[in-house]
Structures are given as structure tokens and as C-alpha cells.
N, C-alpha and C positions, 0 to 999 in steps of 0.2 A: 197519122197525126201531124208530119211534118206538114202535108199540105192545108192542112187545119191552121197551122203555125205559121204558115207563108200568107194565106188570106187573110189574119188577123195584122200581121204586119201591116199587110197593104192597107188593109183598110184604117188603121188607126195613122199611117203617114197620109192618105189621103183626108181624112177627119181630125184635122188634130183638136180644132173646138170642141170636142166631143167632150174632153176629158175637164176631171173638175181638177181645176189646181190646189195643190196644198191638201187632196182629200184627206189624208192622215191626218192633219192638224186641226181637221174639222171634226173628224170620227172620236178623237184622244178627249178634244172637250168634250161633244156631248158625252162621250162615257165618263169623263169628271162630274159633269152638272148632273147626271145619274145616280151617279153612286153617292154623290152629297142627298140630294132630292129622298135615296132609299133610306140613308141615315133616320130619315126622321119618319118612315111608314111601317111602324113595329107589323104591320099585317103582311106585308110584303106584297102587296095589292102592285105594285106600278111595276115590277117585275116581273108578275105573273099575266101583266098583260101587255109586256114589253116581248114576251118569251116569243121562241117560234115552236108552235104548238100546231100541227098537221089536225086536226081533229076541229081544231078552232078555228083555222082557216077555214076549211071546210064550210063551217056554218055563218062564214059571209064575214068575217077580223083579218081581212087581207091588210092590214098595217102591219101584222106580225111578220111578212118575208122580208120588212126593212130595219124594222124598229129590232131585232135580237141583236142586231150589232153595236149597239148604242149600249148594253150592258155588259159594264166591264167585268173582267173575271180575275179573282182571286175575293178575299173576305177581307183582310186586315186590310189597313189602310196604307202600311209599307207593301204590301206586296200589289194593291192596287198600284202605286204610284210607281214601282220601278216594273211593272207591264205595260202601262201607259209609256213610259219612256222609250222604254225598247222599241216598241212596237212603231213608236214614233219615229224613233230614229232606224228601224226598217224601211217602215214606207216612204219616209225622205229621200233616205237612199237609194231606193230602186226607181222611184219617180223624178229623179235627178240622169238616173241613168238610161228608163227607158223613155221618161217623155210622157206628160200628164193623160193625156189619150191612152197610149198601153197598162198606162198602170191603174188608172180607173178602171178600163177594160177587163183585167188581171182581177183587184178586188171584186167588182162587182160580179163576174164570172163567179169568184168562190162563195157568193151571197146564193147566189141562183141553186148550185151546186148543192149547198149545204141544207136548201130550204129541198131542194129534188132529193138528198137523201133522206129528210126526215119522212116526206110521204113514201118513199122506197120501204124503208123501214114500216111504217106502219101496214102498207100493204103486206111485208113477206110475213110478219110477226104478228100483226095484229093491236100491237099498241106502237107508239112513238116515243120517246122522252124527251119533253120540251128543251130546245137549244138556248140556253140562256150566258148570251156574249159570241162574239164572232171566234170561238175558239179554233175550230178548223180552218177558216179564213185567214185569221192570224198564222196557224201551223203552217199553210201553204204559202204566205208572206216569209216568214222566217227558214223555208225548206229555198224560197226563189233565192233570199240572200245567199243563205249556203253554198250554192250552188254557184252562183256567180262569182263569188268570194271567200271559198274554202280557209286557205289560209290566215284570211283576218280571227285578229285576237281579239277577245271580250273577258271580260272578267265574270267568272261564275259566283254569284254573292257578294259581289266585287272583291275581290279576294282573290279565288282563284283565276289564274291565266289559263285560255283554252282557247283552241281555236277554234273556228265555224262547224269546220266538217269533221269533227269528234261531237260537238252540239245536238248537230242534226244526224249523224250514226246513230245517238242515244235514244234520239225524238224517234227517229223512224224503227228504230226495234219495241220503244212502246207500243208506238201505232201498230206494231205486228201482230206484238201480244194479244193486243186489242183483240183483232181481228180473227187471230187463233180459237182467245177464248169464246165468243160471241160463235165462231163457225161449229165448235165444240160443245156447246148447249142448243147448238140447233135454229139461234136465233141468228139468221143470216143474213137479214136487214141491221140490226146491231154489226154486222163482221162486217158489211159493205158499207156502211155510213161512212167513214174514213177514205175508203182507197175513191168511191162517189165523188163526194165533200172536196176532195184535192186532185182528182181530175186536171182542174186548170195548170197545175203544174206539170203533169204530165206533157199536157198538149204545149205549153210554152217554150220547156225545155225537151224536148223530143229531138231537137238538130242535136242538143249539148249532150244527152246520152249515148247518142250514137257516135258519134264523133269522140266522144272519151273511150268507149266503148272501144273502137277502133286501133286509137291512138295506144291503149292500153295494151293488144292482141300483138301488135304490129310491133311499137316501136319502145316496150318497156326493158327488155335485156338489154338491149344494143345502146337505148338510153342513157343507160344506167353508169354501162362501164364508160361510154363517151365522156359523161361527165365525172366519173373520180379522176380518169385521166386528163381532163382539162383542169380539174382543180388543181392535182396537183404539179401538173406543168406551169399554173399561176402562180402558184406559191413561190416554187422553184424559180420561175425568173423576173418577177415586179415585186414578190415580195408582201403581198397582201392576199388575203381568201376572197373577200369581196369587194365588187365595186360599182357602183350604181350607176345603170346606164344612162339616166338622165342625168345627172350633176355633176357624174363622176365621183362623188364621196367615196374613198376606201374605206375601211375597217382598219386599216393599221391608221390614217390620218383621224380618222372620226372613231374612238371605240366605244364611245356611247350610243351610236348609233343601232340600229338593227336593220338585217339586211335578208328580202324573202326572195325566194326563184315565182315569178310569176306563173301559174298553174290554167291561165288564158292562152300565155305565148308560145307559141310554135318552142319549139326546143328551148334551152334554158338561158335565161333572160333575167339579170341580177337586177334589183331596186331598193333603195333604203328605203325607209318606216313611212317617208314626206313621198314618196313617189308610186308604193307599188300598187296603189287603188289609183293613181292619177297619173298616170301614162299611156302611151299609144300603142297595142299590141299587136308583137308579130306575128305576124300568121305568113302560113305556107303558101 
């Protein structure tokens, strides 16, 4: 998979036209002018031929491997609006960071994916269940952020603070369950449609598990006590717990601030709140 991972690089630095800008912001509308549009089709007619339905493609409705994405998912209208959001401000974010070529690459991969599980599925099982909303697409969006940026805080119902990769620990033991259950009734198209569907995540981040992987084996005890004893030899002579290596803000000077260890950088690498997603990371 790395080498998978290394081709896809090259090829989207060599293509960068390829990619559409802004695609998020394009995919958020249509799935608003959607879900208004469904408002008013008591029959549910424009969704059921929005769906991605293996069976229907089949008999020549090749609009459905594009158009399932275009239907947002939740029912109420507040849980519409704050998925649209998120989701938004996912894909910004990653298309910011990897660069409109890779990240259209990225989506449109988990389009492909998710349209190859349902006919997976219908082969192993024998029926399919229509995909209605880029739901797995979206999960391997929200699995890339995690990934990249464990430690970012979100508010869960806006209320609760959490951070990424407690998020996605939660997400990815659903998806497990899933697959448990589905493996346990026998229906193993239903168990594989998930691990299929998000494939692209695997092969994107394939260097970042092995290299955590590693980094975990190798350098987590020796870590660990390196840094209490650097903390507290901080404390002990400047006087403060943290301080950010970009601006230099302490903790004793600034206590409103908040201050994360970067979980990118090579050993531990202090940033307040305005720096730890917008910095230049050390590596070994």
C-alpha cells in the first residue's frame, strides 16, 4: 500500500489541475438544494432515484455511482445542518492541507469504493441496500482528519469537549461492530461493505500507521520518562509548564491560553491553541 501511496502522491503533484477546488463546498450545497427539493416529494421519488442501488445500475441508471452523494443524511433539519457543517469544515481542512488534486482524488476514490462495495455486497448476499448519502465517504473524510489531527478539540453537540481521536476510537468500534454483526449472520457482503468503502484510507495513510506503529514499539517508555523529566526540570528553573515554540507564549504569562504537545513532531514539541495546527513540524 505504501507504494500505492507514493504513486498517488506523484501523480496528483504532477496533475494538480486535476482537482476541483472548493469540492466540499460544492457537494454541502447540492446536498442542501436536496434535501429542500425532498421537503416537498411526500413519495420520496427523487431520493430513490438519487440512491446508489447495484441492481439498478445494472439495468443501464449509471447516474446513481454519482448522484448518492448529493443526498444528505440525517432526517431533521438540525441534524441536517450541523452534518453539512462539519463535513464542510472537514473537507476544507484537508484540501487546505493536502492540495485540491489529492483531496478530490481522496473523495472521489471513496465514491468508487463505496459504489464497488454495494455490488460486492450484492454478489456475496444476494441483495444490496441502497446507499443513500455519501455516508462512508464522509466516515473515511472524518477518519483522514483524525488521523492527521488527533488532538484537535470539537465539541460533541456543541457542548461537550472531545477530542479527534476519542471521536474516531468511537467511530471505528461502530464500524467493527458492524462488521462483527454482518460476519455473524452470515452475510459477509453486509461485514465487508465498510472495511471495501474505506479502503482509501488505508492506502493514504499506510506511511502514518506504520510509522506510529513503530514510533510506538520503539520509543514509548523512554519517551515518556524523558518527558516528565524535562517537565519538571522546566518548571524547576524558568518557572512555567508550557511554552510555545512558535511565539514563545508561556502558561504562567498567558493562562488563558491552551497549550498541546504536537503528536506529528518528532519528540515533544510544545504549541498554544493559535499555533498547533499552523506550524512547521519536526521530524527526525
Amino acid at each position: 500500500m505504501r507504494k500505492l501511496n507514493d504513486a498517488i502522491d506523484r501523480f496528483c503533484s504532477m496533475h494538480p489541475r486535476l482537482g476541483i477546488p472548493g469540492l466540499m463546498r460544492y457537494i454541502v450545497i447540492a446536498n442542501a438544494a436536496i434535501y429542500i427539493f425532498s421537503l416537498f416529494d411526500q413519495s420520496g421519488l427523487l431520493l430513490q432515484l438519487l440512491a446508489m442501488d447495484a441492481r439498478a445500475v445494472l439495468h443501464g441508471q449509471l447516474w446513481r455511482v454519482f448522484t448518492f452523494v448529493l443526498i444528505p443524511t440525517g432526517g431533521h433539519p438540525l441534524s441536517v445542518l450541523i452534518s453539512l457543517f462539519f463535513y464542510y469544515w472537514l473537507g476544507e481542512s484537508m484540501e487546505r492541507l493536502w492540495g485540491s488534486a489529492k483531496f478530490t482524488f481522496y473523495y472521489a476514490s471513496g465514491m468508487l469504493l463505496s459504489v464497488l462495495a454495494s455490488f460486492l455486497a450484492l454478489l456475496l448476499d444476494g441483495f444490496a441496500f441502497p446507499l443513500y448519502g455519501a455516508g462512508y465517504v464522509n466516515a473515511a473524510l472524518f477518519f483522514a482528519y483524525a488521523l492527521t489531527y488527533p488532538e484537535a478539540m470539537v465539541r460533541l453537540f456543541y457542548i461537550i469537549p472531545i477530542k479527534m481521536k476519542w471521536l474516531a476510537i468511537l467511530e471505528a468500534a461502530l464500524y467493527a461492530a458492524a462488521v462483527v454483526r454482518g460476519a455473524s449472520l452470515g452475510l459477509w457482503g453486509y461485514a465487508l461493505t465498510p472495511i471495501v468503502a474505506m479502503l482509501n484510507l488505508f492506502v493514504f495513510f499506510s506511511p502514518d500507521f506504520r510509522r506510529r506503529a513503530e514510533t510506538v514499539r520503539s520509543h514509548h517508555r523512554r519517551e515518556a520518562v524523558q518527558f516528565r523529566r524535562a517537565v519538571k526540570e522546566q518548571q524547576r528553573q524558568k518557572g512555567y509548564n508550557h511554552k510555545c515554540e512558535v511565539c514563545g507564549r508561556t502558561d504562567t504569562d498567558h493562562p488563558e491560553l491552551q497549550f498541546r504537545y504536537c503528536s506529528k513532531c518528532s519528540g515533544y514539541h510544545c504549541f498554544c491553541e493559535d499555533h498547533i495546527f499552523n506550524h512547521t513540524h519536526h521530524l527526525e
